[in-house]
C-alpha positions in Angstrom: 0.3 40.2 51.8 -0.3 43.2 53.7 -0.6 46.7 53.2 1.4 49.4 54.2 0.1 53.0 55.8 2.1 54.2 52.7 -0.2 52.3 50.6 -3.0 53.0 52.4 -2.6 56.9 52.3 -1.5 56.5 48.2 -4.9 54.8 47.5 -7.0 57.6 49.6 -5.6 60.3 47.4 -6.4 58.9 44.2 -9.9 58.8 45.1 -10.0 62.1 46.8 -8.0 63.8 43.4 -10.7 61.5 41.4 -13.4 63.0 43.4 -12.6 66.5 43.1 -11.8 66.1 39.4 -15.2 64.8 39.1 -16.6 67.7 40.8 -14.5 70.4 39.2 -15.4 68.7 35.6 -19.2 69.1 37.0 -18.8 72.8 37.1 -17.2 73.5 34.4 -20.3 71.3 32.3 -22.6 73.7 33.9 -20.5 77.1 33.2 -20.4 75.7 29.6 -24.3 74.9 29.6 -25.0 78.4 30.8 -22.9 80.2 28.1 -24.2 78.2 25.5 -27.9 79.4 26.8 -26.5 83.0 26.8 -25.5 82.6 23.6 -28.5 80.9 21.9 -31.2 83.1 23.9 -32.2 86.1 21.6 -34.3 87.4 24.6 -31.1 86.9 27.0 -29.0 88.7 24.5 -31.3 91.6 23.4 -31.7 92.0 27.5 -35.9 92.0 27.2 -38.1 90.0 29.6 -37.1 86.3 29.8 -36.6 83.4 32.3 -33.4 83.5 33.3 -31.6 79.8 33.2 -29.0 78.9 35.3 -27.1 75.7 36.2 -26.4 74.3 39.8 -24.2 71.0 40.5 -25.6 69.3 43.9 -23.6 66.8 45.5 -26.2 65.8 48.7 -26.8 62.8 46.6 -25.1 59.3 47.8 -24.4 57.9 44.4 -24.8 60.8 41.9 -23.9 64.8 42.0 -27.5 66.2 40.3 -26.8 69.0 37.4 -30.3 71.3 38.1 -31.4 73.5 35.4 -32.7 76.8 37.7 -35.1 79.5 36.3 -34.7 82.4 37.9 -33.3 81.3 40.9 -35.6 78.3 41.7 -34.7 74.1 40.5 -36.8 73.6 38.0 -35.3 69.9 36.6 -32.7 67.8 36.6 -30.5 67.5 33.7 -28.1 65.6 34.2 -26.4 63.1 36.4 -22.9 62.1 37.2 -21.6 59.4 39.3 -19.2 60.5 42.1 -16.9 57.4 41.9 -16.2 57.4 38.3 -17.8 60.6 36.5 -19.9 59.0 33.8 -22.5 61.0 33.1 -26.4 60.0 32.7 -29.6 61.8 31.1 -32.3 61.8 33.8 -34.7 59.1 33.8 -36.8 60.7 36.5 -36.1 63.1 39.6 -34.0 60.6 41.7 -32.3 58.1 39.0 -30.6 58.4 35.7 -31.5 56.9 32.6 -29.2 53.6 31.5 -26.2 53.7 29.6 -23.6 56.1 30.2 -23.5 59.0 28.0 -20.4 60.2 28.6 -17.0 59.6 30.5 -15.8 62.5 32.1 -12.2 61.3 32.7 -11.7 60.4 29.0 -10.2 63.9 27.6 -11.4 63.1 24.4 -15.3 62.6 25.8 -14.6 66.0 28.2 -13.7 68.3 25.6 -16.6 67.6 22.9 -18.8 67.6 26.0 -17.9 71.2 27.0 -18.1 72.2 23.2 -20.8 70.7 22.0 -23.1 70.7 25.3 -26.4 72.5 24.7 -28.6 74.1 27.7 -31.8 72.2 26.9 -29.9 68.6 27.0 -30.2 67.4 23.4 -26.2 66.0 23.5 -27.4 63.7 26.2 -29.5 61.6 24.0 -28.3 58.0 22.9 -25.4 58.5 20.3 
């Protein structure tokens, strides 16, 4: 059997719409994880002195996009990572691999949604359920 350009060019897309939903779901984790700091962070919200967290996605990596947790402009840790291909998402394990077992599914709406509700900034969700 062989496959058609058509075919060909249908598969590509699916990846590439796969891949920038993962990427565009990675985001929005780390807008979630920031608000939930802002809103937790008595210092943040009473605007005294404080380190001032933020969250960066990195995708340099071959296998995984890196969540970094920043303080005040500098990576400071990892805290999360998800897999390009198929947006599962792992606690860290160390600075360059992800703990075992898949935490969450970032495709599954269901997974997604409690995620970005229930996602706190210092990573406690990401603990084996």
């Amino acid at each position: 059997m062989t496959a058609t350009f058509a075919d060909f060019q249908a598969e590509q897309d699916a990846r590439n719409t796969l891949y920038l939903n993962v990427v565009k779901y990675g985001l929005m984790l780390c807008d979630a994880l920031q608000q939930d700091f802002q809103k937790r962070n008595y210092a943040y919200r009473a605007g005294l002195p404080h380190s001032n967290y933020s969250y960066e996605l990195d995708s340099s990596g071959r296998k995984y996009h890196k969540i970094f947790m920043c303080i005040n402009g500098k990576r400071d840790s990892i805290h999360a990572f998800i897999d390009k291909k198929t947006g599962e998402l792992y606690k860290p394990a160390s600075l360059k691999a992800p703990a075992k077992g898949v935490r969450y599914d970032l495709r599954l709406i269901k997974d997604r949604e409690w995620l970005f509700e229930n996602a706190d900034w210092a990573g406690s969700y990401l603990y084996a359920r």
